[in-house]
FITIZA-27948 format. One line per field, with one value per residue (C-alpha): residue number from 1; x, y, z; residue in three letters. Coordinates in steps of 0.2 Angstrom, whole numbers, plus 5000, padded with zeros to 4 digits. Example, Ala and Ser with C-alpha at 12.3 -4.5 7.8 and 13.67 -1.06 7.14 Angstrom:
<rs>
seq <- (1/2)
X <- (5062/5068)
Y <- (4978/4995)
Z <- (5039/5036)
type <- (ALA/SER)
</rs>
This chain:
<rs>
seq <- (1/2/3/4/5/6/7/8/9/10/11/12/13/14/15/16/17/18/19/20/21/22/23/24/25/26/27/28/29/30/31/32/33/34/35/36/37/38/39/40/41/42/43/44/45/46/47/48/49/50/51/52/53/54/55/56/57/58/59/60/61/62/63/64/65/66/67/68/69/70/71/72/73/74/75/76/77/78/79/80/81/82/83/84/85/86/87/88/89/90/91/92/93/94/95/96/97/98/99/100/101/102/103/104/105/106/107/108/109/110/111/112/113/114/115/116/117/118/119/120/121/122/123/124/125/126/127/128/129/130/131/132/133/134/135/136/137/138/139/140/141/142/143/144/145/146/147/148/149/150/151/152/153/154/155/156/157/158/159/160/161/162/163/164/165/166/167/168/169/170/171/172/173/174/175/176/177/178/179/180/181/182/183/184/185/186/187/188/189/190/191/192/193/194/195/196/197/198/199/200/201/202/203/204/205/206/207/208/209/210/211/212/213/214/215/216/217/218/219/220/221/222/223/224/225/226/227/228/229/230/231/232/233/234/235/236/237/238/239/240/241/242/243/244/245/246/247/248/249/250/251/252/253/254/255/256/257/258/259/260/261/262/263/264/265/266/267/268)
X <- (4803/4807/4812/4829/4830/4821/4833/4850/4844/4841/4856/4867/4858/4861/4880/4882/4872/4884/4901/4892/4891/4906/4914/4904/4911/4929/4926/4920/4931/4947/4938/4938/4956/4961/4951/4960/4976/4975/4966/4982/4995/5001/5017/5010/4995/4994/4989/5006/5016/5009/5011/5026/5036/5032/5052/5053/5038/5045/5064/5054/5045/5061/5073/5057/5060/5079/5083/5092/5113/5109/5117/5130/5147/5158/5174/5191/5191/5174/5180/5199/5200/5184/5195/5210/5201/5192/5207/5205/5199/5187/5180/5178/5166/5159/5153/5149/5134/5131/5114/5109/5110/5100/5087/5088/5079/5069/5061/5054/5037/5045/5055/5048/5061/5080/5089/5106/5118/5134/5148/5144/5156/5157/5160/5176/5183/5178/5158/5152/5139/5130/5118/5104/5092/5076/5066/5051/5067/5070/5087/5092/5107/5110/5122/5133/5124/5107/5113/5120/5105/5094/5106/5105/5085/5085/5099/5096/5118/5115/5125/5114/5128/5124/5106/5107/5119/5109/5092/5090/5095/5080/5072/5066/5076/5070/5071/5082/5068/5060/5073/5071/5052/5053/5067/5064/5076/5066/5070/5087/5092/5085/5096/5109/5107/5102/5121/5129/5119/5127/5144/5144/5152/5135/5122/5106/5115/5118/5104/5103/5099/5081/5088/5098/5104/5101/5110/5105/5117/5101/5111/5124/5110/5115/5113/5123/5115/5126/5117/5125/5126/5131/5134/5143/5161/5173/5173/5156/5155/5147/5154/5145/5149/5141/5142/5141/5131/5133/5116/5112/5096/5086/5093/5105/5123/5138/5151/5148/5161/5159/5170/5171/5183/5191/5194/5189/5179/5176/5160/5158)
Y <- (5236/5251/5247/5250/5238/5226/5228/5227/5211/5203/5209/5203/5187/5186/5188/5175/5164/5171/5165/5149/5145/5148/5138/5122/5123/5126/5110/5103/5107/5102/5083/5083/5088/5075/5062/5066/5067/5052/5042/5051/5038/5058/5053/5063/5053/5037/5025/5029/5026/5007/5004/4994/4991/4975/4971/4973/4961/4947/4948/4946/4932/4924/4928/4919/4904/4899/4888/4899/4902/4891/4904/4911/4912/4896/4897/4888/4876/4868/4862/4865/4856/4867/4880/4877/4873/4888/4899/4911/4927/4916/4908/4926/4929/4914/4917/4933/4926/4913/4919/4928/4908/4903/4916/4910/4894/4900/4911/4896/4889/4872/4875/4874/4879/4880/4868/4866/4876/4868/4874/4860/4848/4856/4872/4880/4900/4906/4900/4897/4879/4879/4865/4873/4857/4861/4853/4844/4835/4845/4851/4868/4869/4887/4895/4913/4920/4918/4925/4939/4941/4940/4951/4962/4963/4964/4969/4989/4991/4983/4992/5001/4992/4977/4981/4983/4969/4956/4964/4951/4935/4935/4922/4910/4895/4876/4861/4845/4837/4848/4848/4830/4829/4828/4816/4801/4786/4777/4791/4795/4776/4778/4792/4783/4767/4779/4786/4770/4763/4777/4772/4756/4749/4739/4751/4734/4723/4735/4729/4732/4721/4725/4728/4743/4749/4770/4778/4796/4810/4822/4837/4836/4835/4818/4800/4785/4773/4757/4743/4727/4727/4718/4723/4717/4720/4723/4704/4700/4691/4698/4706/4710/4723/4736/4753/4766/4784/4800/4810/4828/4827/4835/4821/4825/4816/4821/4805/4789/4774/4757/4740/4724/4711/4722/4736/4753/4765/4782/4786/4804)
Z <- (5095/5083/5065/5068/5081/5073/5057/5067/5073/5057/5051/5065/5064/5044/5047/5062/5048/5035/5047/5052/5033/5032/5045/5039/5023/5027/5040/5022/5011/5026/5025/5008/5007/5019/5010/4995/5003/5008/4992/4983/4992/4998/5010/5024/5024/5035/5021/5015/5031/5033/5014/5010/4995/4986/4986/5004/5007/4993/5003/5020/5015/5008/5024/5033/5024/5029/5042/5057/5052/5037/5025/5039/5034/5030/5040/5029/5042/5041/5021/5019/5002/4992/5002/4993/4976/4976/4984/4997/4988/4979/4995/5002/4987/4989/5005/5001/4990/5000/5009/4991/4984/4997/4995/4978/4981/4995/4981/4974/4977/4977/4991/5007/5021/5016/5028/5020/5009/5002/4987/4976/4970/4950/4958/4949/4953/4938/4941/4957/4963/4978/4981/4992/5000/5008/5021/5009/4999/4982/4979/4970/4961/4960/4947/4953/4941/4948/4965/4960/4952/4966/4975/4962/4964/4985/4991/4996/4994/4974/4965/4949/4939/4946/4944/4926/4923/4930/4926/4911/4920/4933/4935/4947/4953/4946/4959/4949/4950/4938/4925/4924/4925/4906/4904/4894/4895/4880/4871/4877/4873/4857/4852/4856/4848/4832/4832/4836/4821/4808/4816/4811/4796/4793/4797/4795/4804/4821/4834/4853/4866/4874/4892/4897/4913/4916/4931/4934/4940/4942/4951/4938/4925/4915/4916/4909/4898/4896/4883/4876/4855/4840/4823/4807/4804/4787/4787/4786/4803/4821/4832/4852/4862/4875/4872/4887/4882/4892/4890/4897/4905/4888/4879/4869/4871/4880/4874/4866/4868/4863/4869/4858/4853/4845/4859/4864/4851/4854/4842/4852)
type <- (UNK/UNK/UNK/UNK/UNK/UNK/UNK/UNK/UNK/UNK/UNK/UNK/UNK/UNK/UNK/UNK/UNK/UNK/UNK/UNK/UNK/UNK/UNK/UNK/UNK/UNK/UNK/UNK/UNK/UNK/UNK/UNK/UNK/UNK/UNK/UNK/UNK/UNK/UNK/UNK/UNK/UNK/UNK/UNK/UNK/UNK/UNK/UNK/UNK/UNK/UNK/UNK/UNK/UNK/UNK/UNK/UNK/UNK/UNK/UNK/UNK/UNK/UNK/UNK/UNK/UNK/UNK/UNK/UNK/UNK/UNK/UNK/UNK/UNK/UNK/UNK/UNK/UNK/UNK/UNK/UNK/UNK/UNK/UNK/UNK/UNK/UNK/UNK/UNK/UNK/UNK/UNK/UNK/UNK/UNK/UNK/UNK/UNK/UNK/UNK/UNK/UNK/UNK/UNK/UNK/UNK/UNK/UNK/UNK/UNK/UNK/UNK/UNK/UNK/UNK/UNK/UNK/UNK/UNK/UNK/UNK/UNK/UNK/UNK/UNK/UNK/UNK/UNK/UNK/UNK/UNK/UNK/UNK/UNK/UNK/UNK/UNK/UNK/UNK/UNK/UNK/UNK/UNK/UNK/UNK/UNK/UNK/UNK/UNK/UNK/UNK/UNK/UNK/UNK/UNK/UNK/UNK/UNK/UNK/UNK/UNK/UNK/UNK/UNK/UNK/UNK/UNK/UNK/UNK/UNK/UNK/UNK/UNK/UNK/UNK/UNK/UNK/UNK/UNK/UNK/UNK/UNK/UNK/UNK/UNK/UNK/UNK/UNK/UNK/UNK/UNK/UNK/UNK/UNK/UNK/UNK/UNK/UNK/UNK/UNK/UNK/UNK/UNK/UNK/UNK/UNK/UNK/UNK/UNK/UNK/UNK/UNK/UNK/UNK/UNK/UNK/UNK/UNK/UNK/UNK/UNK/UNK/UNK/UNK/UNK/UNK/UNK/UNK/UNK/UNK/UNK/UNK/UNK/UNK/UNK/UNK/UNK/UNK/UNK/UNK/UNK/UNK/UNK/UNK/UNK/UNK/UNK/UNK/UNK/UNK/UNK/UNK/UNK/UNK/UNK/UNK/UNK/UNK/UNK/UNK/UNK/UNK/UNK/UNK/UNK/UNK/UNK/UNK)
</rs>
């Protein structure tokens, strides 16, 4: 083979070298793009497509606690007088909320599967009650508030008015029995006996009577202490009488009214 052909070989075989470089590192450097297309979260990128948003996952989870048609709609019929207490329009928004109250409670740890949602009995137009009752036994009394709220956080047709005003108010719901988990009855008693002792016209001769009857209104949030007393009076003689204290489940007193031979006292 001459020179000539000899150098026309190696030259052809340098460029098809030359392209095959070429093409490997194209190949490269279109994996490497990819890669980092998709390490980027880029939108196109399939990592992206089966990423959900953690707001979407939280509602899922909470819709997949409630009991089937537990938050449906109540029709005027099913309660006519919370009906006509709350009025129509009222009842309307009432129901409205409804599902966000249940979700409310169903957010909770605490509750296990929402089972029943009620308007509560303190339930007024102005600030809607519902008692929300799961299938382990603890009760939620959620405020309007606190729906609206979680409505405000899940529901894709919030309002960014909404958003913003209840931004500040979430929180998660607390089962009764948790607001009362600190509750003291010694305590509450004690408190009470303290202010009966400075309404008295002898403050040393006031005592109470070891035994006292408590009765707890634990959705409402405040139990009843009733205690049998004596204390002196203007005269200097004794007078007995039992005194019946209205505490709010932190302790400190609602009303304070006292009966002795001498009739009814209103102390607070």
């Amino acid at each position: 083979m001459s020179e000539q052909q000899n150098a026309e070989v190696v030259s052809g075989t340098s460029a098809r070298i030359r392209w095959g470089e070429i093409l490997i590192a194209v190949a490269v450097l279109g994996g490497v793009v990819k890669a980092v297309s998709q390490q980027t979260g880029n939108p196109s990128g399939p990592v992206a497509a089966q990423k959900a948003s953690p707001p979407e996952d939280k509602l899922t989870a909470m819709n997949s606690k409630l009991a089937p048609d537990v938050a449906a709609p109540l029709d005027g019929s099913y309660d006519p007088e919370g009906q006509a207490k709350l009025g129509k329009r009222v009842w309307a928004v009432s129901n409205d909320l409804r599902r966000w109250a249940a979700l409310a409670a169903a957010e909770s740890d605490s509750c296990d599967r929402v089972v029943a949602v009620t308007n509560w009995k303190n339930a007024t137009r102005t600030n809607l009650l519902w008692r929300v009752g799961c299938a382990n036994g603890e009760v939620f009394i959620i405020p309007e508030q606190q729906a609206r709220s979680v409505k405000a956080q899940y529901d894709p047709k919030a309002t960014t008015e909404d958003r913003k005003k209840y931004a500040s108010l979430v929180m998660v719901a607390r089962p009764v029995s948790a607001e009362w988990a600190a509750f003291s009855e010694p305590s509450a008693a004690a408190t009470c006996d303290e202010m009966m002792k400075q309404a008295a016209v002898d403050r040393t001769s006031y005592d109470s009577d070891w035994g006292k009857s408590v009765t707890r209104d634990e959705e409402s949030g405040t139990a009843t202490i009733v205690r049998d007393y004596s204390a002196g009076n203007a005269l200097g003689g004794k007078l007995s009488g039992t005194y019946r204290c209205v505490v709010r489940v932190d302790g400190s007193i609602i009303s304070l009214k006292a009966r002795d031979a001498m009739g009814l006292h209103v102390v607070l």
